[in-house]
KOLTIVEX-319526 format. One record per residue (C-alpha): residue in three letters; x, y, z. Coordinates in steps of 0.1 Angstrom, whole numbers, padded with zeros to 4 digits, always signed. Layout:
N
ALAXYZ
...
This chain:
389
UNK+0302+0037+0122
UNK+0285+0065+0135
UNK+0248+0073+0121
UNK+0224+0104+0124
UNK+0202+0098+0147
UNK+0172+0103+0119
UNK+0183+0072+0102
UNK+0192+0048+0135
UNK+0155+0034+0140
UNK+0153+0021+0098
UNK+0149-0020+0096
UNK+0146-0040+0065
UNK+0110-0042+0049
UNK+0098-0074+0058
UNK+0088-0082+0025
UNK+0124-0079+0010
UNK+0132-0101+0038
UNK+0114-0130+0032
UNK+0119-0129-0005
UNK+0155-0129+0002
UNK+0151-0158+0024
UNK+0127-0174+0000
UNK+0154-0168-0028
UNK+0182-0184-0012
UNK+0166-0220-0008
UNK+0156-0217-0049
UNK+0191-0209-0052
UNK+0198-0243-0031
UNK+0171-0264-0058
UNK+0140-0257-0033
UNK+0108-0251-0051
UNK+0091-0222-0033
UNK+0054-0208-0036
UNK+0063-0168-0033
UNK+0027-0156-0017
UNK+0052-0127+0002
UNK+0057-0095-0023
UNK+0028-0076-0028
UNK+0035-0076-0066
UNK+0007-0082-0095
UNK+0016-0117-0111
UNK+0003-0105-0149
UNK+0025-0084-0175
UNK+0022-0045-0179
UNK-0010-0043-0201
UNK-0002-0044-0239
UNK-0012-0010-0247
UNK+0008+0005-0217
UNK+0036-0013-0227
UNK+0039-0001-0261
UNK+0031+0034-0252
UNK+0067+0032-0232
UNK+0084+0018-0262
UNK+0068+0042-0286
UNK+0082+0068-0258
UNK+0116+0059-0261
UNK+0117+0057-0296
UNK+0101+0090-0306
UNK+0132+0105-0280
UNK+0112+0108-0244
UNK+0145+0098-0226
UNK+0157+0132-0210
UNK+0151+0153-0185
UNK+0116+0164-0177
UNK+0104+0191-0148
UNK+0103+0177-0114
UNK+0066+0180-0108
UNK+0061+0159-0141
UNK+0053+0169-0172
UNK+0019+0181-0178
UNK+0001+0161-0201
UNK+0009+0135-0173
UNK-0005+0154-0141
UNK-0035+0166-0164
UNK-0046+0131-0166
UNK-0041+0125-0134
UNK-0066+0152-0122
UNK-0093+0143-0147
UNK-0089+0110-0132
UNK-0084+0105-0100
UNK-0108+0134-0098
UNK-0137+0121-0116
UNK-0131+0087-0094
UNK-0128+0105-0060
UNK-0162+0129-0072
UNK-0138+0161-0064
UNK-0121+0190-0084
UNK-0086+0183-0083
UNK-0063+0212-0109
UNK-0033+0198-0126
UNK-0016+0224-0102
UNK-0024+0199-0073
UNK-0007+0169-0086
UNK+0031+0158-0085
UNK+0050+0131-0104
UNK+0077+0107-0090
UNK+0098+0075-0093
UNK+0070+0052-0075
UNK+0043+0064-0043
UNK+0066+0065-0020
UNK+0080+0095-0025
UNK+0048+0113-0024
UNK+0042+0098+0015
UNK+0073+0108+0024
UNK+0085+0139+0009
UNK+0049+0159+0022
UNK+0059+0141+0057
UNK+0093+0161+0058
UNK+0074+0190+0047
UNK+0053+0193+0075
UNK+0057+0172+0105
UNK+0081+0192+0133
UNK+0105+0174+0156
UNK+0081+0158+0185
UNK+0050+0161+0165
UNK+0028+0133+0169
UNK+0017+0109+0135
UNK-0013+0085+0142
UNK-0010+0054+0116
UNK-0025+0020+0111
UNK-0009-0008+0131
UNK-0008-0038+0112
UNK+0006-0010+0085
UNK+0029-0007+0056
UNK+0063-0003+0073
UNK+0069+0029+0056
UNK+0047+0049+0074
UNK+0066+0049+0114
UNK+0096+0048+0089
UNK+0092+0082+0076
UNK+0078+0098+0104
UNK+0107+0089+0119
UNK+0131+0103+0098
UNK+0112+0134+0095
UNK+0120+0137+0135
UNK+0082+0128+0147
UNK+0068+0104+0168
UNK+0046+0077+0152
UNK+0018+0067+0174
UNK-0001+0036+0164
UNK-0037+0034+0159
UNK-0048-0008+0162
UNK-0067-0021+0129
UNK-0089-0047+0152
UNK-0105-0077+0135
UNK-0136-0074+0149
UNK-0143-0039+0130
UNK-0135-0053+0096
UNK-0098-0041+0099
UNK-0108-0007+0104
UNK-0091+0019+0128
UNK-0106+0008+0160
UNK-0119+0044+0170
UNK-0122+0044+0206
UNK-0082+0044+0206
UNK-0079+0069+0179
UNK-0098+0085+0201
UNK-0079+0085+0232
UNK-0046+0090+0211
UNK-0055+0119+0188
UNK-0042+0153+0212
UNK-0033+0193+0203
UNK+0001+0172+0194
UNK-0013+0149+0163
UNK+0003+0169+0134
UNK-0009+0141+0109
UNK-0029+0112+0104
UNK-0024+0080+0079
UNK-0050+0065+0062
UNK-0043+0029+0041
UNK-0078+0021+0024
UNK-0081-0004+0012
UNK-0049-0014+0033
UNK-0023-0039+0031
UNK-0017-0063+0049
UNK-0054-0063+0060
UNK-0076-0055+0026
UNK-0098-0035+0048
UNK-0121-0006+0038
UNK-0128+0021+0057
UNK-0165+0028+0055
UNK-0181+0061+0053
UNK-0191+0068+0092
UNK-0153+0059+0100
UNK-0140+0084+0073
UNK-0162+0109+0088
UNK-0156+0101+0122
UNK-0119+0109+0115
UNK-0126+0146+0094
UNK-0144+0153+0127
UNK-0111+0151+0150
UNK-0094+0164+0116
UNK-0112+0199+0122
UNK-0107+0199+0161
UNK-0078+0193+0156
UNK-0064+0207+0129
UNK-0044+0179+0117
UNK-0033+0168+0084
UNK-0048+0135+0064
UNK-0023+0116+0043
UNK-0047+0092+0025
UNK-0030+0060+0009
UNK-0049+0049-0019
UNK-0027+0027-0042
UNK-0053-0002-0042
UNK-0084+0021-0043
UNK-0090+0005-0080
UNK-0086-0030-0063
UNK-0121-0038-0042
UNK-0147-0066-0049
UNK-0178-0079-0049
UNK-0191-0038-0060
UNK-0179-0026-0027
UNK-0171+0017-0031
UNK-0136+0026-0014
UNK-0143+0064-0005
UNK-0117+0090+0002
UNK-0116+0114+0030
UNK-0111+0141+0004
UNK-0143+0140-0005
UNK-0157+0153+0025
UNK-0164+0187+0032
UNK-0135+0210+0042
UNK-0113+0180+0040
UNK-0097+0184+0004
UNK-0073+0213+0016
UNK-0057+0192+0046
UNK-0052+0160+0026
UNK-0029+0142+0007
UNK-0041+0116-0020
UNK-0012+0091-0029
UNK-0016+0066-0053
UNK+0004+0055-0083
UNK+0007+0030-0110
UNK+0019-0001-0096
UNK-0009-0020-0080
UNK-0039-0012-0108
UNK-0015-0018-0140
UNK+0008-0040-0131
UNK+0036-0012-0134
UNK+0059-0021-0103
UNK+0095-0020-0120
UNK+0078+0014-0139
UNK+0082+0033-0106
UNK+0054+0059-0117
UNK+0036+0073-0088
UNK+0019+0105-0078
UNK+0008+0127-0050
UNK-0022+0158-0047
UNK-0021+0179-0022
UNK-0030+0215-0014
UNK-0005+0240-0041
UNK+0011+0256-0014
UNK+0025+0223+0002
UNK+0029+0210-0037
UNK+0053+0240-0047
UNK+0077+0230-0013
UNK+0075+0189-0022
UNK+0078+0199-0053
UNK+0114+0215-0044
UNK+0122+0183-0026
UNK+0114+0163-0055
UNK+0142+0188-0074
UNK+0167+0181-0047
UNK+0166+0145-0043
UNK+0152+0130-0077
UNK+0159+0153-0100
UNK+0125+0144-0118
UNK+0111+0106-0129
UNK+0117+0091-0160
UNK+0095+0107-0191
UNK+0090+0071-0209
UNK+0072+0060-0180
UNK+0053+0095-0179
UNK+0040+0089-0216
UNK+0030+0053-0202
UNK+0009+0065-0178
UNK-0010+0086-0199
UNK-0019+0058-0221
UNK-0025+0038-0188
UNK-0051+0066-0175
UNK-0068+0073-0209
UNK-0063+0039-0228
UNK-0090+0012-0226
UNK-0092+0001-0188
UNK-0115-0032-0195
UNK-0080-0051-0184
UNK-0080-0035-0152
UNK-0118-0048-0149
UNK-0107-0087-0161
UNK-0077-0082-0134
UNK-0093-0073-0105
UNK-0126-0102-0112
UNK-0092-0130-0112
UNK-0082-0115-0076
UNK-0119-0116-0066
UNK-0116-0155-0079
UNK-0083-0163-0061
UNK-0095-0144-0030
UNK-0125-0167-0023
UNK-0103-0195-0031
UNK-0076-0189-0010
UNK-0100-0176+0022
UNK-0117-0208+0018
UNK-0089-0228+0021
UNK-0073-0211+0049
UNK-0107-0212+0067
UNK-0111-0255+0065
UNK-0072-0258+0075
UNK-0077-0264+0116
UNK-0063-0238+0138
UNK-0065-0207+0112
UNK-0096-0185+0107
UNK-0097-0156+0080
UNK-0118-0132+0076
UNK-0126-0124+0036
UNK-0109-0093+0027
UNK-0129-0065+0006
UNK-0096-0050-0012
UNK-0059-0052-0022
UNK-0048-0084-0027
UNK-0036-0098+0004
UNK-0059-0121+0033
UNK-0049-0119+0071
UNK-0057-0150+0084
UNK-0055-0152+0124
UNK-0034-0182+0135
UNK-0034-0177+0173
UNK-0051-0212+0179
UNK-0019-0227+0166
UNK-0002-0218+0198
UNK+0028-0203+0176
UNK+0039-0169+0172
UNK+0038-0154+0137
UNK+0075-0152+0130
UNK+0081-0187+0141
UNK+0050-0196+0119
UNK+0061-0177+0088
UNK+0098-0189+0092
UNK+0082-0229+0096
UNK+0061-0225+0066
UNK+0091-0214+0045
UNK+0113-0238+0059
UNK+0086-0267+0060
UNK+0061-0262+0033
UNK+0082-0241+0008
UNK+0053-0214+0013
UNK+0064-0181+0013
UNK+0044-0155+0035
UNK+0052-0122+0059
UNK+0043-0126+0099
UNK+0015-0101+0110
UNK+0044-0086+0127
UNK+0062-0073+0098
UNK+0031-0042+0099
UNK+0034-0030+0134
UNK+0034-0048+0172
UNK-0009-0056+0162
UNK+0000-0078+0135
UNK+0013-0110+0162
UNK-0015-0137+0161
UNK-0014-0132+0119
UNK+0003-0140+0087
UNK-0002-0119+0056
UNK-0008-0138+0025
UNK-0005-0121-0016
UNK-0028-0137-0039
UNK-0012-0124-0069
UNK+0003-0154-0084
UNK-0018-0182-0101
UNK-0050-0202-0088
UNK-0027-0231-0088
UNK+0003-0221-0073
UNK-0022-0208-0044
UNK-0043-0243-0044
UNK-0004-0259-0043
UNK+0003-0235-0016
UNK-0032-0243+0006
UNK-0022-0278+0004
UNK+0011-0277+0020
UNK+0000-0251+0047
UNK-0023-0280+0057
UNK+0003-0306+0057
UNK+0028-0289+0072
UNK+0006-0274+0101
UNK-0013-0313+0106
UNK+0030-0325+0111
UNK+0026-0299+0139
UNK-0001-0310+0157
């Protein structure tokens, strides 16, 4: 079959992969440890929950404008504003069916065929994804170890050109947990003005950093606010994945032409969900608090195991909920070592290389499921890696 040539470069997420994989040997009676899918192991909180249902009841199941409705994307501003320490108008803000659209939608809308897109490699597969589609050329940027996971800025350096039309930010980022400190941020706005470039600023896990670390956004520097776009959504901070609430602010001019894109393709997301995510902004968010203290408790647990198993060293990750661990003393690429652990240990992880061609040499790990199943899982990494040596 004959394909558009915008569509010719997509692959399968890895995540979706290995989960597939991982579900296939439960299906055959294995008992598997999923630490793969970056997915928040605890229910929708209560009162978000019943604000859905309440939703549904009281009618909420029709048709809503694309943009969302408004009580929605005035929360959203008062929010994410008052987090961020900017203005944001509800004029700013766009609704849709998860974050994804809102990374890909303002991509269309402004990236030419041949423009270059800088992006974080180890990165989520979405970003060369879309830049692809949208007909531009996605130019990695290295996330190097020894700078915390942040963009390793002598190469951003060298790569950013008159031909960057945009660059992607992932703070903190998966599959890394990296923040990107102030200086780096600012570093970046610098080129930003030379250049005249666009920032599209990934911040789904903003709400998930420890030990009192801030996350800052770009958009809070000066002059930056009118050449950004914030996404974050729902999913990560409530536990809202099969929700698929998500939203976008941008400049109003490039809202009003994603928003027509969102009217084209969507049609508009799903008002129960809209109603939710009120009550998830303005509702009590003391469960967001007790959440995000459990990954800080799994996180030292699981970085302390990885770092007494021989041959793996991890650095302790400052957000998301994912560790990186670097397994290049095990003489063993990161594919074969993800597909052995699966296969061997009933362990369930991604290969570094599922984020970009910077990823070999690491594995990506989730630590949202239980401190047991992730004590489980650190014991059968260790066996199973001992049988190899």
């Amino acid at each position: 079959m004959e394909f558009a040539e915008r569509v010719r470069h997509l692959e399968p997420e890895g995540a979706y992969y290995m989960l597939g994989r991982a579900q296939a040997l439960e299906a055959q009676g294995r008992d598997i440890i999923h630490l793969e899918l970056g997915q928040p192991d605890f229910p929708t909180f209560d009162n978000i929950t019943r604000a859905g249902i309440a939703a549904i009841e009281a009618g909420h199941t029709r048709y809503t404008v694309p943009a969302g409705i408004l009580p929605l994307r005035e929360a959203i501003a008062a929010d994410a504003g008052r987090r961020r320490g900017i203005e944001i108008r509800p004029s700013q803000v766009l609704v849709g069916p998860g974050t994804k659209p809102l990374m890909f939608f303002p991509t269309l809308a402004l990236v030419h065929p041949g423009d270059e897109v800088l992006y974080p490699d180890p990165g989520f597969p979405t970003y060369a994804a879309m830049v692809g589609v949208a007909g531009g050329v996605p130019v990695p940027v290295p996330l190097r170890e020894e700078n915390d996971f942040a963009f390793d800025l002598d190469a951003f350096d060298r790569l950013v050109s008159p031909r960057t039309r945009m660059v992607i930010l992932n703070s903190p980022s998966n599959p890394t947990g990296g923040v990107l400190s102030w200086p780096v941020l600012e570093h970046i706005a610098v080129a930003a003005q030379k250049y005249d470039f666009w920032v599209l600023s990934d911040e789904i896990y903003a709400r998930l950093a420890f030990d009192g670390i801030p996350v800052p956004s770009i958009a809070a520097l000066p002059g930056m606010l009118e050449r950004t776009i914030i996404c974050d959504g729902f999913s990560k901070t409530y536990a809202m994945t099969g929700w698929r609430l998500g939203f976008g602010i941008m400049p109003e001019a490039l809202a009003e032409r994603v928003n027509l894109l969102l009217t084209h393709s969507i049609g508009c997301t799903a008002a129960f969900t809209q109603y939710a995510g009120i009550e998830a902004l303005t509702g009590p968010q003391e469960p967001v608090d007790v959440v995000v203290a459990e990954y800080q408790r799994r996180r030292n647990v699981l970085v302390a195991g990885l770092n007494a198993i021989p041959g793996i060293r991890c650095q302790m990750p400052r957000g998301a909920f994912y560790t990186f661990p670097n397994i290049t003393a095990l003489g063993r690429s990161a594919d074969w070592l993800a597909d052995y652990l699966l296969d061997e240990a009933g362990v369930a992880v991604l290969p570094g290389t599922a984020f970009g061609a910077y990823g070999e040499g690491y594995l990506r790990l989730c630590y949202a499921n239980s401190l047991e199943n992730i004590q489980r899982a650190l014991v059968r990494i260790a066996d199973a890696l001992a049988r190899l040596r």
